[in-house]
C-alpha positions, 0 to 999 in steps of 0.5 A: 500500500503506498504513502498516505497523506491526510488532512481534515480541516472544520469549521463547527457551528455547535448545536448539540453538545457545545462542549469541546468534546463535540469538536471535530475533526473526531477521533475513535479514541480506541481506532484512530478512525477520523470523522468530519461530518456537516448536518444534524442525525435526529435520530441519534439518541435511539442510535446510541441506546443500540451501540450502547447495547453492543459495547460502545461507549460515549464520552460526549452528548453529541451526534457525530460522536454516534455517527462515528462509532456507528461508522466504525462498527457497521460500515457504510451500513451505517447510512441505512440507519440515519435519520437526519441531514448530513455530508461527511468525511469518515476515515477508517484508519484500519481499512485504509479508505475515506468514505464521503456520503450525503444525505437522501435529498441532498439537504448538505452540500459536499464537493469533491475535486480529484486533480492528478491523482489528489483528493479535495472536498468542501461544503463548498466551492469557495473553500475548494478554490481558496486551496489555490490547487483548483483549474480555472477551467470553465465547464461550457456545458455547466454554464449552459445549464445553469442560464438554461435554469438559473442554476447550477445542475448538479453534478456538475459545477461551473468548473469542470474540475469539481463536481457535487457529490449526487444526494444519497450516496456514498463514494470510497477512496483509498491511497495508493501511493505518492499522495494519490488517491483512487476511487470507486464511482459513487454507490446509491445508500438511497433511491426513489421508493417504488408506488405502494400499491396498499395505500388508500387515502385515509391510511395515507392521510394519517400516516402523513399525519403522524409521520410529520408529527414525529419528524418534527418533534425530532427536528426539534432536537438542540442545546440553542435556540431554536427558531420556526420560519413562518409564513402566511403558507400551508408548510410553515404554519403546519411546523409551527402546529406540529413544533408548538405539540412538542415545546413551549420554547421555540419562536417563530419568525416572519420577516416583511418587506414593504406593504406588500406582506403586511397581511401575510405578517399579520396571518402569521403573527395570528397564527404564532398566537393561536399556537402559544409560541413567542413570535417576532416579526421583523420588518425589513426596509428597502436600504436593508435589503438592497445592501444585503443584495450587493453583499450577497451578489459579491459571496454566492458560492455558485451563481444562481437566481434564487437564494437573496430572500433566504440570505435576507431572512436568515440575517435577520433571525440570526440577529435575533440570536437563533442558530437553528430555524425549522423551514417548510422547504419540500412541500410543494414539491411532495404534496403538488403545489406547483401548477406544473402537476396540472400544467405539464400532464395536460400539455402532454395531452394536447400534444399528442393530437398533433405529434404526427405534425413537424416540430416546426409547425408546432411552434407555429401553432404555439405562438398563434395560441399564445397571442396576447400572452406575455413575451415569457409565456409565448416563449415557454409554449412555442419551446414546449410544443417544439419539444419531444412531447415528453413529461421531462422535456416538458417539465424542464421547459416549464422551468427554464428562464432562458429559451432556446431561441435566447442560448442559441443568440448566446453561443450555446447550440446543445448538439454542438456542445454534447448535450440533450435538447433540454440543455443538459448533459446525457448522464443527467436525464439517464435515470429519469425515465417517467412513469406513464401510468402515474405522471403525479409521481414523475413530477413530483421527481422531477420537481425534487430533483432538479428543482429542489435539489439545484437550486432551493436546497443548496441556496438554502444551505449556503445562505443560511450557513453563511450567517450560522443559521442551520435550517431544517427541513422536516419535510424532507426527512427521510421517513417522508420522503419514503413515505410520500414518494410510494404515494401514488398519484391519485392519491396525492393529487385527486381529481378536482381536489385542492393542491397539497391535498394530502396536507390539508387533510391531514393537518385540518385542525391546525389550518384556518380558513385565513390560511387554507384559502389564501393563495400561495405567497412568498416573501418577495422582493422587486429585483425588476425595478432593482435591477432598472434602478439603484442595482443598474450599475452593478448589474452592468458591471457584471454584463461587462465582465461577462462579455469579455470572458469569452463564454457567451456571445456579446451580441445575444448578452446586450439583447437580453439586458436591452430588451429588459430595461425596454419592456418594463410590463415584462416581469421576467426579470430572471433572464437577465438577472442569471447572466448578471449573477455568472458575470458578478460570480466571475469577477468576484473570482477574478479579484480574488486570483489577482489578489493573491498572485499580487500578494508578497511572497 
């Protein structure tokens, strides 16, 4: 076996066990086995209680002491019995290997870079490149996912070499000389479970119910504060119910911009009160907001145009001396809340009747349907109906912010650049073959995969950590994620019922007429006007970079950015705000290199 070299490094945000015994990295005092490892194991507790009985013995009161010797004693069988959010590194000194995994959904972020035979990995891409041991090379096919849907898809990165290590994985590396590590391909701990064909609607209904219960009771586990995002929404209202069954100690939080959101303040401020919970709106002003955008456009660990809101939140309660806060994060995505579970089956229909017709009369039939529709809508349909009719491509163009028509003006052609006609690389659909007896279930895997897992949980992660704010998200345990996903369609989404059937149902008495009847509303913030006004300057100066960079066609660039400061009816401010994002994200790397190539010996 050859030489081997090792290092560990970590940052703690301490939530349980705030004694140096938690500290990590963390070392087998009986093995030498090693363990870094991000995120919470809920079910630690009833973890130790089953090592205990086996011989262990504990000299802290903290998860990752349990992980480690549940590593150590069952290996990477260890990942089938954990109920929580994690990535970890885990070095088993006897057997010579590094085992790196993630959780089911994704919920923490681990990158992995092997470069000429060595091994970096990070919560994030930031960290990886300030090794100054990461190429500069720019991953074309990356970029043209990320403009085709706001966000980096995963696997890949923006460079190409780092990659994401896929949700519900785990990887083996070992040494093998000089320095050098060798490794397996990544091995699935976690897949989609297949449709359960024994549920009925009120044996679901109520396990929905007692499942979320029980997950949340268990989220709530911590030695700090613990804090409740609230809205005026179906998902956080049912936490902050489920949260006020288990303890009187949690707060709940909801941050306001502008008039806009003074009744989803107050419905929230109602609801916290009828809950029993100590609740604290915080109102945030329009200076506040704009500021935390520059800073944050200037710190994003990958572009992307989504994450400001969470970024905003998130510095607001953890001024507010929280570092733990629950989220509803996952519940459109489980319990169809988006008009893509209706949309998308039904474009699928319409389509069928005139796929014997060529893509390109299709188009045209599109964008005579769509007369009177705005720019953004005319574009997504003419795209659609030029597609390949199936639930993925359809799926995927019902997401997209740019459109074909727009990456092509940019230099971005799919079959020049080896990817699908969705833009994406082929590995990346692979795995996706839809159900056609249960398109309910396909979207919902959709919705989770790419969605969810690109953007909303990793902008999540990394907003809400860059503050030391550790979010939860209970609905995307793994024990709902088995349990909704074996859920068939019908019952999930029946015909003529409300989106988010299953919730309302299960969760009845916690839920008002207010907050079941209100439509569905966010904190949102007027990045358009932004953008058109005191955002300008900086947004052009991340257009400038870009055309310069030599990734997109300068002439496609300014016709997207002119055609947004001209059409101020069009609320689409996502297609140029994502090349403003890739420009800022670049010159933010620039600076850096030249900093430290400037910098004295």
């Amino acid at each position: 076996m050859g030489s081997l070299h090792l290092g560990l490094g970590f940052r703690r945000l301490a939530i349980l066990d705030l004694s140096p015994a938690g500290h990590q990295p963390m070392v087998h005092p009986d093995t030498g086995d090693l363990l870094i490892f991000n995120g919470e194991i809920y079910n630690f507790r009833r973890l130790r209680i089953e090592l205990e009985a086996a011989g262990e013995r504990f000299t802290s009161q903290c998860d990752t002491e349990v992980l480690l010797r549940a590593l150590t004693r069952w290996g990477q069988d260890a990942l089938a019995k954990l109920e929580g959010m994690f990535a970890f590194a885990y070095f088993d000194r006897r057997g010579q290997r590094l085992l790196l995994a993630r959780d089911p959904a994704g919920i923490k972020p681990l990158f992995v870079a092997e470069i000429d035979g060595s091994l970096l990995f990070a919560s994030e891409v930031r960290a990886l490149h300030a090794t100054g041991l990461i190429p500069q090379a720019i991953d074309r096919q990356a970029v043209a996912g990320f403009l085709a849907y706001g966000a980096l898809q995963q696997p890949r990165t923006l460079f190409a070499s780092i990659r994401a290590l896929p949700p519900g994985t785990w990887q083996e590396f070992r040494p093998c000389g000089a320095g050098a590590w060798a490794s397996d391909r990544p091995k699935r701990h976690w897949d989609y479970p297949p449709p359960r064909s024994d549920l009925g609607q009120e044996q679901t209904v109520a396990e929905v119910g007692s499942t979320l219960d029980l997950v949340v009771r268990d989220h709530l586990v911590a030695d700090v504060p613990v804090g409740i995002f609230l809205s005026s929404g179906l998902d956080s209202t049912i936490i902050a119910g489920l949260a006020a069954r288990h303890t009187s100690s949690a707060r709940s939080f909801t941050v306001g911009f502008g008039d806009e959101t003074a009744s989803e303040v107050a419905l929230a401020s109602e609801t916290a009160h009828l809950f029993g919970q100590s609740h604290t709106a915080i109102q945030i002003t329009e200076g506040e907001a704009l500021r935390e955008a520059t800073a944050w456009l200037g710190r994003i660990d990958q572009p992307s145009i989504d994450g400001l809101n969470v970024a905003i939140i998130s510095a607001a309660v953890r001024r507010e001396g929280v570092k733990v806060a629950l989220s509803g994060l996952g519940g459109d995505e489980l319990f169809c809340g988006y008009p893509s579970f209706r949309d998308v089956p039904r474009i699928q229909r319409l389509l069928r009747r005139i796929r014997f017709l060529p893509p390109a009369l299709r188009r045209i039939m599109a964008r005579g349907v769509a007369v009177g529709w705005s720019a953004d809508a005319r574009r997504k349909l003419t795209d659609m109906a030029g597609s390949d009719g199936s639930s993925l491509s359809l799926y995927l163009q019902r997401r997209r912010v740019l459109s074909d028509r727009q990456l092509v003006t940019l230099g971005y052609q799919p079959s020049e650049l080896g990817l699908t006609q969705n833009y994406l690389p082929p590995e990346a659909e692979f795995e996706f073959e839809s159900d056609t007896n249960d398109p309910i279930r396909t979207i919902s895997r959709f919705e989770s995969h790419f969605y969810q897992g690109h953007m909303l949980l990793p902008d999540a992660d990394v907003n809400g950590m860059s503050y030391g704010l550790e979010i939860r998200v209970p609905m995307l345990d793994r024990r709902m994620l088995d349990l909704a996903h074996a859920a068939p369609g019908h019952i999930r989404m029946p015909k003529g019922a409300s989106d988010k059937h299953l919730l309302r149902e299960a969760f009845r008495p916690l839920l008002r007429p207010g907050i079941s009847e209100r439509p569905k509303q966010g904190f949102s913030l007027p990045l358009g006007r932004w953008m058109r006004g005191p955002l300008r300057d900086l947004c052009e100066s991340g257009l400038a970079t870009l055309a310069v960079s030599g990734l997109v066609q300068k002439q496609g660039l300014y016709a997207i950015w002119n055609n947004f400061l001209k059409d101020r009816g069009d609320p689409a401010w996502s297609r140029p705000f994502s090349l403003c994002s890739l420009g800022l994200y670049l010159a933010s790397l620039n600076t850096k290199c030249r900093a430290t190539s400037d910098s004295p010996p």
